[in-house]
Residue, then its C-alpha position, 0 to 999 in steps of 0.5 A: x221179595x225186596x229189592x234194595x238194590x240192583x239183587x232182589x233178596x228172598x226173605x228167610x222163610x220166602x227162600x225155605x218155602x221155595x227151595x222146598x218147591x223148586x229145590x231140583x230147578x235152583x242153581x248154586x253161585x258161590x264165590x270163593x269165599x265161600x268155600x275159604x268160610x268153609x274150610x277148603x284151602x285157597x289156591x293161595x294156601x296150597x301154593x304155601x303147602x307146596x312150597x312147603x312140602x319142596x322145602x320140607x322134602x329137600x332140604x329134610x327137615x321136619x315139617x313142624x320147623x315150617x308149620x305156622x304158614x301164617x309166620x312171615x318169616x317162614x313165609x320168607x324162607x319157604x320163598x327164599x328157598x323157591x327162588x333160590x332153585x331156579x327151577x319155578x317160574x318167578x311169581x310176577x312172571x307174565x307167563x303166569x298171569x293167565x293162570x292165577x298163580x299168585x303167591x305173595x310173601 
């Protein structure tokens, strides 16, 4: 093992050897990243889902209009439809900083 820094690391083989030994004692840390790497949407991807679902469901319209989430334009759309309800929360709202929700265009 070596310690570059403040985290040691576990060489490849070390790391295989060990987990064969111990794998029912070792814990999994994993950031978000890591599950987005892996193909589980973000809370930011699913805010944009539902979004687009609301915006699909009540102005009906076929979803393919407002496929490509990752098109600012329709970014803006989605948002300026959300806002113009007047039934959600605005996104920069304080009584929504204690729960994560974030969703910016």
């Amino acid at each position: 093992m070596t310690i570059d820094s403040i985290y040691p690391t576990v060489a490849t083989d070390d790391f295989a050897r060990r987990f064969s030994q111990r794998g029912g004692n070792l814990m999994w840390l994993l950031g978000a990243g890591a599950s987005a790497a892996a193909g589980i949407p973000t809370a930011w991807d699913m805010i944009w889902e539902f979004k687009q679902q609301l915006y699909v469901s009540q102005r009906r319209v076929s979803p393919k209009q407002v496929a490509d989430l990752a098109n600012s334009a329709i970014r803006r759309e989605l948002q300026s439809f959300i806002d113009g309800t007047g039934s959600l929360p605005d996104p920069d709202s304080p009584a929504l900083q204690g729960i994560g929700y974030s969703a910016p265009i």
